[in-house]
LOTIFI-881208 format. One record per residue (C-alpha): x, z negated, y negated; residue number from 1; residue in three letters. Coordinates in steps of 0.2 Angstrom, whole numbers. Each point is the difference from the previous one (the first is absolute). Layout:
[[X; Z; Y]; NUM; ALA],
...
***
This chain:
[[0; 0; 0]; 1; UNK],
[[13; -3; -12]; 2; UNK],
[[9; 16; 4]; 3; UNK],
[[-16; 9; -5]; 4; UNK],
[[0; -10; -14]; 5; UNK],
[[17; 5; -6]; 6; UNK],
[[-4; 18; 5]; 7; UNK],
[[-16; 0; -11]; 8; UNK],
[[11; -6; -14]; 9; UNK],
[[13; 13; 1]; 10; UNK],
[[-14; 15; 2]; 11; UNK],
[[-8; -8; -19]; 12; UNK],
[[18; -2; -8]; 13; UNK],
[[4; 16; 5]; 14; UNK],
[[-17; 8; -6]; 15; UNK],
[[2; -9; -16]; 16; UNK],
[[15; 8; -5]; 17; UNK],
[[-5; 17; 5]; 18; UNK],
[[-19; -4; -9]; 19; UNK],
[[-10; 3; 14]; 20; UNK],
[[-10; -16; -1]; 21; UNK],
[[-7; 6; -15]; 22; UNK],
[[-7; 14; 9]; 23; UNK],
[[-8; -11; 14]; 24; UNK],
[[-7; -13; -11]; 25; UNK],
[[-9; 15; -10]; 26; UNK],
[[-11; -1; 18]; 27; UNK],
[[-1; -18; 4]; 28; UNK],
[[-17; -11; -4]; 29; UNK],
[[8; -15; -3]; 30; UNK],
[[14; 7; -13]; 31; UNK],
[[2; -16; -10]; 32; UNK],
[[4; -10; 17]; 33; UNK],
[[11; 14; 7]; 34; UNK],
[[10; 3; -18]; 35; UNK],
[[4; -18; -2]; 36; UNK],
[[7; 0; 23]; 37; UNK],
[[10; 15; -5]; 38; UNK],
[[7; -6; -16]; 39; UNK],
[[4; -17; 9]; 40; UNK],
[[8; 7; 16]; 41; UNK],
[[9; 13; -12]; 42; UNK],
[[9; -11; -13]; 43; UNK],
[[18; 5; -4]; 44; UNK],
[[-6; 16; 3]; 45; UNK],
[[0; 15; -14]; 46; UNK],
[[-7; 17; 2]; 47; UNK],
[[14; 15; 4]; 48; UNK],
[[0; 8; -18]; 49; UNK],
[[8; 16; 7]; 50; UNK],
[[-16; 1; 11]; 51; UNK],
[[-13; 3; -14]; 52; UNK],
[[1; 18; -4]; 53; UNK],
[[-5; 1; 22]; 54; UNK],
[[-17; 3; 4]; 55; UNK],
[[-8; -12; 11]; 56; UNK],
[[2; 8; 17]; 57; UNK],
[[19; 3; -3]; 58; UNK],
[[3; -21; -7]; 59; UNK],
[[-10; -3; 16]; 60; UNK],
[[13; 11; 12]; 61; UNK],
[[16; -9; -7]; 62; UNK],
[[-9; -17; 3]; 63; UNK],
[[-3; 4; 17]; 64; UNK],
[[20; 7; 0]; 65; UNK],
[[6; -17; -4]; 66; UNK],
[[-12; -10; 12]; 67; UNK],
[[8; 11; 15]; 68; UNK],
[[-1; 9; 15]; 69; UNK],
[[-19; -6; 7]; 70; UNK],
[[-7; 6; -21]; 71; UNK],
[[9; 14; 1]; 72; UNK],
[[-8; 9; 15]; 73; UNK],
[[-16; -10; -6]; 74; UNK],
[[2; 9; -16]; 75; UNK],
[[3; 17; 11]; 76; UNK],
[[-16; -4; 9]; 77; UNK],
[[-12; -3; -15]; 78; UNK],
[[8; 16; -9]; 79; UNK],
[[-9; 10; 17]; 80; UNK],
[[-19; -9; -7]; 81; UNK],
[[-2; 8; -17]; 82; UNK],
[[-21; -7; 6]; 83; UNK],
[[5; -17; 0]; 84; UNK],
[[12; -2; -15]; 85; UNK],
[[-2; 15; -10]; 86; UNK],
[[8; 17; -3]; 87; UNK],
[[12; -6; -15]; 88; UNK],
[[7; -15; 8]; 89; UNK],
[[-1; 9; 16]; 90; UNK],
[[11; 13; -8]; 91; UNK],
[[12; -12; -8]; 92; UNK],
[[3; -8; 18]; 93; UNK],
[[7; 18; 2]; 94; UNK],
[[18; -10; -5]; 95; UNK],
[[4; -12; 12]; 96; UNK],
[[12; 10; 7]; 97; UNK],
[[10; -14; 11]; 98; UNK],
[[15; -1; -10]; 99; UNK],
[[8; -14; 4]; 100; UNK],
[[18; -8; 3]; 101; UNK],
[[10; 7; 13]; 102; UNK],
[[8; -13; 13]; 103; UNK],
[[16; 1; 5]; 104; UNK],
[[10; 13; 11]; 105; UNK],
[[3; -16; 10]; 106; UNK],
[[-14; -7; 4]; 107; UNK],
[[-6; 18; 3]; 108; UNK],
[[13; 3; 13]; 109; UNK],
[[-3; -16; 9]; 110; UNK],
[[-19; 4; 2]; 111; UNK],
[[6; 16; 7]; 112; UNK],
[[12; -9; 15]; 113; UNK],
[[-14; -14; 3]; 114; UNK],
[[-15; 15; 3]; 115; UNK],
[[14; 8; 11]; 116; UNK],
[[10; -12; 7]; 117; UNK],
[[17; 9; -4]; 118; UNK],
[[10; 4; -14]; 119; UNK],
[[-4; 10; -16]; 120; UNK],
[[15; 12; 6]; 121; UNK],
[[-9; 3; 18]; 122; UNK],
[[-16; 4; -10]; 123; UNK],
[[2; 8; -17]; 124; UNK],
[[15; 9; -8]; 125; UNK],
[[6; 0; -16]; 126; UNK],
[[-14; -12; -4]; 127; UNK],
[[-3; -2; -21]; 128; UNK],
[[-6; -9; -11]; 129; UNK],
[[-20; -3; -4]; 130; UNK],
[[-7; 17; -10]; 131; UNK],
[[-16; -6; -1]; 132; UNK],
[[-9; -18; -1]; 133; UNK],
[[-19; -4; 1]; 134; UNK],
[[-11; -15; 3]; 135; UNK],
[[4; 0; 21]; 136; UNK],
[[13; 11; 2]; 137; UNK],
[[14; 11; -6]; 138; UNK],
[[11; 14; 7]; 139; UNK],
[[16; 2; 2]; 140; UNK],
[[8; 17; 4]; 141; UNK],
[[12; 3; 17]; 142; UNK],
[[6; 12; 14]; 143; UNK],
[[-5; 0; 18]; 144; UNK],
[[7; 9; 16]; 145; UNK],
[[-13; 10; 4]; 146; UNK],
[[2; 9; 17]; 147; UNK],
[[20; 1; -5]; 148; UNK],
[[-7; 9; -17]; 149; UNK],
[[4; -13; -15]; 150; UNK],
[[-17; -1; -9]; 151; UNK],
[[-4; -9; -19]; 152; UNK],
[[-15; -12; -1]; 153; UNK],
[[-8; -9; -11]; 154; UNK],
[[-2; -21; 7]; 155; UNK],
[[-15; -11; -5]; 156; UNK],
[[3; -18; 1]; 157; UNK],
[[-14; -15; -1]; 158; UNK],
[[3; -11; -10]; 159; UNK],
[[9; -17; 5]; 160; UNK],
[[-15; -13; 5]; 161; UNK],
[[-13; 13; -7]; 162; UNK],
[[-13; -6; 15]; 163; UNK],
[[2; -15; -5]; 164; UNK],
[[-2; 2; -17]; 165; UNK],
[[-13; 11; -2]; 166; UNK],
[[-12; -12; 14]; 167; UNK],
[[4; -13; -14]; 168; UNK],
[[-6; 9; -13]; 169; UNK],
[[-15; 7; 7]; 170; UNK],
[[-8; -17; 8]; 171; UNK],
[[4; -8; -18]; 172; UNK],
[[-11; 17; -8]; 173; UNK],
[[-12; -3; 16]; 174; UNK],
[[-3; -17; -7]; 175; UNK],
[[1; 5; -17]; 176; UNK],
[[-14; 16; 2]; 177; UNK],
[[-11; -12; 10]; 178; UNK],
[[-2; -11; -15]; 179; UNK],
[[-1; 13; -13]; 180; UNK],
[[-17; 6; 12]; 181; UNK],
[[-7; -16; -4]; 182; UNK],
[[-4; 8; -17]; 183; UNK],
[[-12; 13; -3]; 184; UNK],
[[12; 9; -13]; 185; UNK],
[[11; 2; 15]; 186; UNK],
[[-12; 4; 13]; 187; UNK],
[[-2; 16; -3]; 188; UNK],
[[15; 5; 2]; 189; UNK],
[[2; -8; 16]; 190; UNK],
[[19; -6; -1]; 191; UNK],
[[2; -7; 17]; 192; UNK],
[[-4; 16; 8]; 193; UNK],
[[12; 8; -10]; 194; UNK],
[[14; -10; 5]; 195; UNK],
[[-6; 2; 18]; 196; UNK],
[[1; 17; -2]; 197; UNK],
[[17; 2; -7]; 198; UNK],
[[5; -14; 13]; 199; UNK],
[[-3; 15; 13]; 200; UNK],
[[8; 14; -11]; 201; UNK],
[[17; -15; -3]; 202; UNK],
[[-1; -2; 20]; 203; UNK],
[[4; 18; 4]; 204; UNK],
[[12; 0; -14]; 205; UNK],
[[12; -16; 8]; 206; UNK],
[[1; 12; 17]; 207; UNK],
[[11; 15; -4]; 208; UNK],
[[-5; 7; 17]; 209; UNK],
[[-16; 5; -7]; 210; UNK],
[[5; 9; -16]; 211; UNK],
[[11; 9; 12]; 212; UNK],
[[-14; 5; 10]; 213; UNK],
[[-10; 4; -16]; 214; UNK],
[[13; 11; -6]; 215; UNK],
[[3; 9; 18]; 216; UNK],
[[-20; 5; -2]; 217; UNK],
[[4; 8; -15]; 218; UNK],
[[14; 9; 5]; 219; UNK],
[[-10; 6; 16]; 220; UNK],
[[-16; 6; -11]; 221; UNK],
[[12; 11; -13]; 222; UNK],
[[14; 6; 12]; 223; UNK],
[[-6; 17; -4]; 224; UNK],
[[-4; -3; -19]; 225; UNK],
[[16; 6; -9]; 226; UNK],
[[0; -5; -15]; 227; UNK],
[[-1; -18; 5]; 228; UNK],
[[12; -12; 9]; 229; UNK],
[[-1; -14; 7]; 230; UNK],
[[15; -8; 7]; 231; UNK],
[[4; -2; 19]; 232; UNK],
[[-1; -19; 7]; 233; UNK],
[[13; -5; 11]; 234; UNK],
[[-9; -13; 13]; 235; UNK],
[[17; -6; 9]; 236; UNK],
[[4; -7; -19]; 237; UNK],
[[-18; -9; -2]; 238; UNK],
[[-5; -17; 0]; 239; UNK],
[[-12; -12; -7]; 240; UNK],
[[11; -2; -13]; 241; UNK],
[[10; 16; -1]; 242; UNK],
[[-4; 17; -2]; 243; UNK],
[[12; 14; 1]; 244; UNK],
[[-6; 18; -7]; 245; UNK],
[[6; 16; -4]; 246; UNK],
[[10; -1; -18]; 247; UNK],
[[-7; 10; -12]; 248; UNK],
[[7; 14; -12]; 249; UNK],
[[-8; 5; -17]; 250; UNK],
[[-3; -7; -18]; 251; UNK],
[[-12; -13; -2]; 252; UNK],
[[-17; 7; -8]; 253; UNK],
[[2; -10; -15]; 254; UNK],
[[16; 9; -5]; 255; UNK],
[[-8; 14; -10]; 256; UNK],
[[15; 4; -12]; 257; UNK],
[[12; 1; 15]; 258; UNK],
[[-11; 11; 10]; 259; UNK],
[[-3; 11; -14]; 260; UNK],
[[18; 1; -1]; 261; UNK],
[[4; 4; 16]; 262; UNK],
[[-15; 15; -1]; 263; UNK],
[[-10; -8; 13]; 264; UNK],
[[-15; 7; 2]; 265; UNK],
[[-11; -12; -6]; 266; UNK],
[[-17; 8; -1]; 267; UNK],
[[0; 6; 16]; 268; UNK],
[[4; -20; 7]; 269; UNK],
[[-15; -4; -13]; 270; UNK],
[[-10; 12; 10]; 271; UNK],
[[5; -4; 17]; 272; UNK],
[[-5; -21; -4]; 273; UNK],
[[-18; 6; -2]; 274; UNK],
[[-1; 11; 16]; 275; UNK],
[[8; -11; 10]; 276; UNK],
[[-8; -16; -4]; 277; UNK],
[[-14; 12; 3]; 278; UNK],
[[4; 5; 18]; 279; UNK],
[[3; -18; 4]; 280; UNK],
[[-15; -10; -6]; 281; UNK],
[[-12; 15; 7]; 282; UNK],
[[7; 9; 12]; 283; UNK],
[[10; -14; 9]; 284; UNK],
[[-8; -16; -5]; 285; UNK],
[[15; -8; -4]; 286; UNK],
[[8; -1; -16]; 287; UNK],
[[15; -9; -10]; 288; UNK],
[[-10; -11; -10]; 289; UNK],
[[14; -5; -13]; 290; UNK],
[[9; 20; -6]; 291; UNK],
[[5; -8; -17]; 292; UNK],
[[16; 7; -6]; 293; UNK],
[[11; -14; 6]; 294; UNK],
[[-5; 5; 17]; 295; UNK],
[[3; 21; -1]; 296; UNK],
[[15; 10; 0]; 297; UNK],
[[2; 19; -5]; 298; UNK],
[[12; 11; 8]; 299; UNK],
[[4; 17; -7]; 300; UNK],
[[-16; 12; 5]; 301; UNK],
[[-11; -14; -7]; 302; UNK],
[[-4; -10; 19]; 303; UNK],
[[-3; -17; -1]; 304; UNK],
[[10; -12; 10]; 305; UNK],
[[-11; -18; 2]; 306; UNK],
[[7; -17; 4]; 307; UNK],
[[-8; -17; 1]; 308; UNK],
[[-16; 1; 12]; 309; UNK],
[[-6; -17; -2]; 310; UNK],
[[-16; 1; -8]; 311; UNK],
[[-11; 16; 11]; 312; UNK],
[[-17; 6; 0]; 313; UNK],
[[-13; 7; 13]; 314; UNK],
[[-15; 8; -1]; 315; UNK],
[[-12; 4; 14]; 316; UNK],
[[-9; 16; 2]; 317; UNK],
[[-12; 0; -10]; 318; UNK],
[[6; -9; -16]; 319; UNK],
[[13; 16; 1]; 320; UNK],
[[-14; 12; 2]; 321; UNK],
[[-9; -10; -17]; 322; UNK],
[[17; 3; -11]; 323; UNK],
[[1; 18; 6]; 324; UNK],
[[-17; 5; -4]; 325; UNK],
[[0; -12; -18]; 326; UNK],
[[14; 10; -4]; 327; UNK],
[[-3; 18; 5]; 328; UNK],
[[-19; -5; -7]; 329; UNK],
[[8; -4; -17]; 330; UNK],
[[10; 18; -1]; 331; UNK],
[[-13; 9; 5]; 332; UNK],
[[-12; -10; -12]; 333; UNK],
[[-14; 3; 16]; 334; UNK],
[[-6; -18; 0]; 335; UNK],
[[-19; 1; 9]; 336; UNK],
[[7; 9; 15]; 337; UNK],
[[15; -15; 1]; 338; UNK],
[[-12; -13; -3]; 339; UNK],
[[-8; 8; 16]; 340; UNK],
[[12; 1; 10]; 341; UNK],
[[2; -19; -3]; 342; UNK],
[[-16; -6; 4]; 343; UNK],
[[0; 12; 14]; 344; UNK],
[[16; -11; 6]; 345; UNK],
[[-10; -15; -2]; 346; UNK],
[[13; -3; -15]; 347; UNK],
[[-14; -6; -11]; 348; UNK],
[[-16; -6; 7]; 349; UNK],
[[-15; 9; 5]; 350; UNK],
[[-11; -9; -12]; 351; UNK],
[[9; 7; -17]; 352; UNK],
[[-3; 14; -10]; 353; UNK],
[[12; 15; 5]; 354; UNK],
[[-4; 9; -16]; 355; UNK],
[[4; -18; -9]; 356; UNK],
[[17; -1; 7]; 357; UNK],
[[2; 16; -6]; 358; UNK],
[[-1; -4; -14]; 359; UNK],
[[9; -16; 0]; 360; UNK],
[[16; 14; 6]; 361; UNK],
[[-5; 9; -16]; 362; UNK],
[[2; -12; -11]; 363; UNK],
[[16; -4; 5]; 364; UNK],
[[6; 19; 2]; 365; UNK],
[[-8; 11; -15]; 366; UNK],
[[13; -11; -13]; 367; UNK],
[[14; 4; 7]; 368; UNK],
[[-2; 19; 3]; 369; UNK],
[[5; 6; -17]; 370; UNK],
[[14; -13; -2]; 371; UNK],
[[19; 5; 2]; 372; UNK],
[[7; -3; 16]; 373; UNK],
[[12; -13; -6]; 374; UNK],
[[-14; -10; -8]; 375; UNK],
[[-11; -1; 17]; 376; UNK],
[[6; -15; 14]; 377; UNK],
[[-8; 4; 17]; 378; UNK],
[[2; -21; 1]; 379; UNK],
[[-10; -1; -14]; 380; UNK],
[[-13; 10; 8]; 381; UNK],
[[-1; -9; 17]; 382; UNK],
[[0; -17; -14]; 383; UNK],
[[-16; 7; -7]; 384; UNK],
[[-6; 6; 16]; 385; UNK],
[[1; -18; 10]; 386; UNK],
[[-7; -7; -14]; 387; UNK],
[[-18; 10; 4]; 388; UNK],
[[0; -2; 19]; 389; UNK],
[[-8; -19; -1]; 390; UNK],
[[-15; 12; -6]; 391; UNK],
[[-1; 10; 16]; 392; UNK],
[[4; -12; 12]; 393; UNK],
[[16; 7; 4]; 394; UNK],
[[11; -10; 11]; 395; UNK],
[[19; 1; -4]; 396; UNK],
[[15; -4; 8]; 397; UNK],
[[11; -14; -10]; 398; UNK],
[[13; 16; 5]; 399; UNK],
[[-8; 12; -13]; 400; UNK],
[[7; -13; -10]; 401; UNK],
[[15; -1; 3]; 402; UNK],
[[0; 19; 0]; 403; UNK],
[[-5; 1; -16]; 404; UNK],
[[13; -11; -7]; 405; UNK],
[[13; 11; 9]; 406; UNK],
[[-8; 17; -9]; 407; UNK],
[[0; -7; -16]; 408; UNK],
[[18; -4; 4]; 409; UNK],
[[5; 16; 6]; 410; UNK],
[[-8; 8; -15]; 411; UNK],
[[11; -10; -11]; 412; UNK],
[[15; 7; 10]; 413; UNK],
[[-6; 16; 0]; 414; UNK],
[[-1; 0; -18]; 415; UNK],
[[17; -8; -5]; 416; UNK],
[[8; 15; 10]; 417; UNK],
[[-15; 15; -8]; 418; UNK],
[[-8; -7; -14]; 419; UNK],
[[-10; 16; 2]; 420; UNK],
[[-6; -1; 16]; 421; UNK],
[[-16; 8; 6]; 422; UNK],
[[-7; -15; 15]; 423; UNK],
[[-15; 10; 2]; 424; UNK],
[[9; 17; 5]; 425; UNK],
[[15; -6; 6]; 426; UNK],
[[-14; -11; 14]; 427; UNK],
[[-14; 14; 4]; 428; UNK],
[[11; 11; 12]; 429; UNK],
[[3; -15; 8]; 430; UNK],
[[-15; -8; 2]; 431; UNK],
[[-9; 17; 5]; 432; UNK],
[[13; 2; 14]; 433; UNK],
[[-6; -17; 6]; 434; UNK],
[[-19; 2; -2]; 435; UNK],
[[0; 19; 9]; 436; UNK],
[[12; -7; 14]; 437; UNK],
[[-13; -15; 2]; 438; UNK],
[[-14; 8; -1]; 439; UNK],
[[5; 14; 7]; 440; UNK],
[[-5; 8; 19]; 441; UNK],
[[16; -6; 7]; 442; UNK],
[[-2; -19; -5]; 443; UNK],
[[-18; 1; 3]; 444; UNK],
[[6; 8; 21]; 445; UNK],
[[15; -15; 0]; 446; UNK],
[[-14; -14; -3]; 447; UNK],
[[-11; 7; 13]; 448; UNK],
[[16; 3; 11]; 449; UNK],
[[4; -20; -3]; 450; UNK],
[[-18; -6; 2]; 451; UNK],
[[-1; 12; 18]; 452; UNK],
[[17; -11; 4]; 453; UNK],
[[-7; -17; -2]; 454; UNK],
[[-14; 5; 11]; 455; UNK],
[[13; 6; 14]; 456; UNK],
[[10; -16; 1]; 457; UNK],
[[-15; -7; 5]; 458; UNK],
[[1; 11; 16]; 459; UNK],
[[5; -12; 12]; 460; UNK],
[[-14; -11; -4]; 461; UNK],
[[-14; 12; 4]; 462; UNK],
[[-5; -5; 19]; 463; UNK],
[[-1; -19; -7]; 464; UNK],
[[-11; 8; -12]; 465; UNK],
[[-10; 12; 14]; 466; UNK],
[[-2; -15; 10]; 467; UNK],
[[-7; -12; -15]; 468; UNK],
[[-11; 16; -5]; 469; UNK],
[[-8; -1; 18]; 470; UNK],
[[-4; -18; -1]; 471; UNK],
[[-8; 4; -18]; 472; UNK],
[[-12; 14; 6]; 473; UNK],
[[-5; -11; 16]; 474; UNK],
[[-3; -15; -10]; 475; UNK],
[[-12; 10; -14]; 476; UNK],
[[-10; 10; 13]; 477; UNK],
[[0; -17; 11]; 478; UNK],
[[-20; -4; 2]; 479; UNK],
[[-6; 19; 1]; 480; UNK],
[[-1; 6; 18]; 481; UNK],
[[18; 2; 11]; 482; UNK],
[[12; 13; -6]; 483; UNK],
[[-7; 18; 6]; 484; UNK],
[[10; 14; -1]; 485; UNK],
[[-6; 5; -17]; 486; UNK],
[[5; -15; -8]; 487; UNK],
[[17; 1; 12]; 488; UNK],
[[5; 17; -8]; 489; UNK],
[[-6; -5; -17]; 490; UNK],
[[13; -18; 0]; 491; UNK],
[[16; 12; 6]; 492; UNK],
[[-6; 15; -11]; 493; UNK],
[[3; -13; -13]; 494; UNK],
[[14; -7; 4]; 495; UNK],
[[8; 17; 5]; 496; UNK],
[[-2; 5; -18]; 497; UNK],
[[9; -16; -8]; 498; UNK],
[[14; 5; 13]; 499; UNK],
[[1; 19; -6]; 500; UNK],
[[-2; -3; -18]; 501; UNK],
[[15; -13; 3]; 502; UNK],
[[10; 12; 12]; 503; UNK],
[[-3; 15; -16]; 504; UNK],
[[7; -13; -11]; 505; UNK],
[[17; -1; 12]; 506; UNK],
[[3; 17; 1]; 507; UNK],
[[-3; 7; -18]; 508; UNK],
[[12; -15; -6]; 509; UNK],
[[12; 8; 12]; 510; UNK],
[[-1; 15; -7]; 511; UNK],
***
């Protein structure tokens, strides 16, 4: 109890001097009792002056900086719920970039022998020091013997104690959240289950072996897209807390001057972004959910090379099928016959007005057909979008979320390296690929081919099922006269029929 005590102190010191209390007593009841806490707990403590000229949402990111590693991917996690805090703040969260304090070489290289039980030397070659340093983890670049072939790689390293640290954290904001419910002004925004949540995202994060996996997905889902990379994991160099991948070779997005002077081709990398976060999110179901430019390299022809696979996302067949048809419907301005493919989809219920939902689309796309390109955000869109689905009972995915906090992301990259850039026409090739090979004869043959599987592994349990279908027939006609003939052909008549139907099914999905 005191430890929370002490905890709670530090988070309203901390927020004092980055003027975030302010901002939460602007929402709180009982503000008199609440201002006069604050100012008690906080004595000593001045506001930042440097910090004044921040908008809110930034102040807020470098308080959660300071607090450490649980705020930060707490911070990551809210900036992904734009419906719970906001677009603005949302936005600002955009920051919190993990840039922390490296630990030493040392320490590092100790992990190292521990996870492997050997020495650096039998491990790693030529092992640097840390490039990079974020809230769990940093990476240190190295050499392998790779099949007799000596290969670079880039080496992420937890954190010393980071386990231990962050279940500190997050049973002291578990406590924390749980009295904040007992408000109504908190309520709402249902804390606790915000940090339960990004107690599941932090758990996957403290296991390398699962960014690993996340990041050999990828690699297998755009192995034939050329124009992104995503580098190769090495599993021998992989353990919970080490993850050994491919080092990468290009200029880091960000570096706009030093790409321009090197004449790489900067448009086309601007374009290829959009298409293949595109191909990921609706063609594969899969997608980096954290492209900002700290996380992309360029290489000469304009492909991205991606690092850091921490933070993914997934969407399920039909939440794909939605974006594609949003969008297409929005460049082809056609919004009644996408409002009916939806509600034929059951994406919007039964109950509501097609030709209302139309409209709804309307409203949202009409504005931004005469707009330049570089003044129209396809985040903004699905923003305004979400906000109407409530209306027709739309159900969505907390994944449509995060997936449109990734666009708006993308968008911003895309726009540092083309300021010009056209989403729409640059996304309807695209996206018309996808819909015609999705709805297309060949697509439509596969489902049927798959369906027509399932039924064939079910094979070996027909004569179970013959049997059981005897007993059936017998037991309704039980209390009519015995079984004549008639009814005797009629019973294996119907059961032969089950059996062929089931035996078709076998063959065709042989075929």
């Amino acid at each position: 109890m005191i430890n929370n005590f002490f905890f709670l102190l530090k988070i309203i010191r901390i927020f004092k001097a980055h003027d975030i209390l302010r901002l939460i007593g602007q929402n709180v009841r009982y503000r008199i009792i609440y201002t006069i806490i604050t100012q008690l707990l906080s004595i000593g403590v001045s506001k930042n002056k440097e910090l004044m000229n921040d908008s809110d949402g930034v102040r807020v990111a470098k308080a959660l900086n300071e607090l450490g590693p649980s705020f930060v991917k707490l911070g990551q996690l809210i900036s992904t719920r734009p419906d719970i805090v906001g677009n603005t703040i949302a936005d600002d969260l955009s920051i919190l970039r993990d840039n922390l304090p490296p630990f030493s070489k040392d320490i590092a290289i100790k992990i190292v022998e521990s996870e492997f039980g050997t020495t650096i030397d039998k491990v790693f070659t030529d092992f640097s020091e840390p490039i990079a340093a974020a809230s769990i983890a940093q990476v240190h670049f190295a050499k392998i013997n790779n099949n007799g072939i000596e290969t670079e790689v880039a080496v992420k390293i937890l954190r010393p104690q980071i386990e231990k640290i962050i279940e500190q954290e997050m049973s002291r904001l578990e406590w924390l959240t749980s009295f904040m419910e007992n408000f109504k002004e908190f309520e709402r925004l249902r804390p606790n289950s915000i940090i339960k949540k990004a107690k599941e995202v932090i758990k996957f994060e403290l296991d390398l072996r699962y960014e690993a996996a996340a990041a050999s997905e990828l690699r297998e889902n755009t192995q034939l897209d050329e124009s992104f990379y995503v580098p190769l994991v090495y599993w021998e160099k992989i353990t919970q807390k080490i993850l050994t991948m491919e080092k990468i070779n290009g200029i880091p997005a960000d570096k706009i001057e030093k790409l321009n002077e090197n004449n790489y081709d900067i448009k086309k990398s601007a374009e290829n972004l959009i298409v293949n976060f595109l191909r990921q999110s609706i063609r594969d179901g899969y997608f980096h959910a954290d492209l900002h430019q700290g996380n992309l390299f360029l290489n000469k022809n304009g492909n991205l090379l991606a690092v850091d696979f921490g933070i993914m996302g997934r969407l399920d067949k039909k939440n794909r099928s939605y974006l594609a048809e949003i969008i297409y419907g929005f460049i082809k301005q056609d919004y009644y016959l996408i409002a009916k493919i939806h509600q034929e989809a059951g994406l919007i219920d039964k109950s509501q007005s097609t030709e209302d939902f139309s409209q709804a689309l309307r409203s949202i796309g009409e504005p931004i057909i005469n707009q330049k390109a570089k003044n129209i955000s396809m985040g903004n869109v699905l923003i305004q979008l979400f906000d109407i689905t409530e209306q027709f009972n739309m159900f969505l995915q907390p994944q449509l979320l995060l997936l449109q906090k990734t666009m708006i992301t993308v968008e911003g990259v895309a726009r540092k390296l083309d300021p010009e850039i056209n989403f729409w026409e640059v996304s309807k090739p695209e996206i018309e690929t996808w819909l015609k090979d999705e709805l297309g004869i060949k697509n439509r043959l596969k489902q049927t081919q798959e369906t027509l599987q399932s039924i064939a592994r079910k094979m070996p349990d027909i004569p179970d099922f013959i049997s059981r279908a005897d007993q059936a027939f017998n037991i309704i006609t039980e209390g009519n006269s015995d079984n004549t003939p008639q009814k005797t052909n009629r019973k294996y008549f119907i059961i032969g029929g089950m059996v062929l139907i089931s035996s078709l099914a076998l063959i065709i999905s042989l075929i």
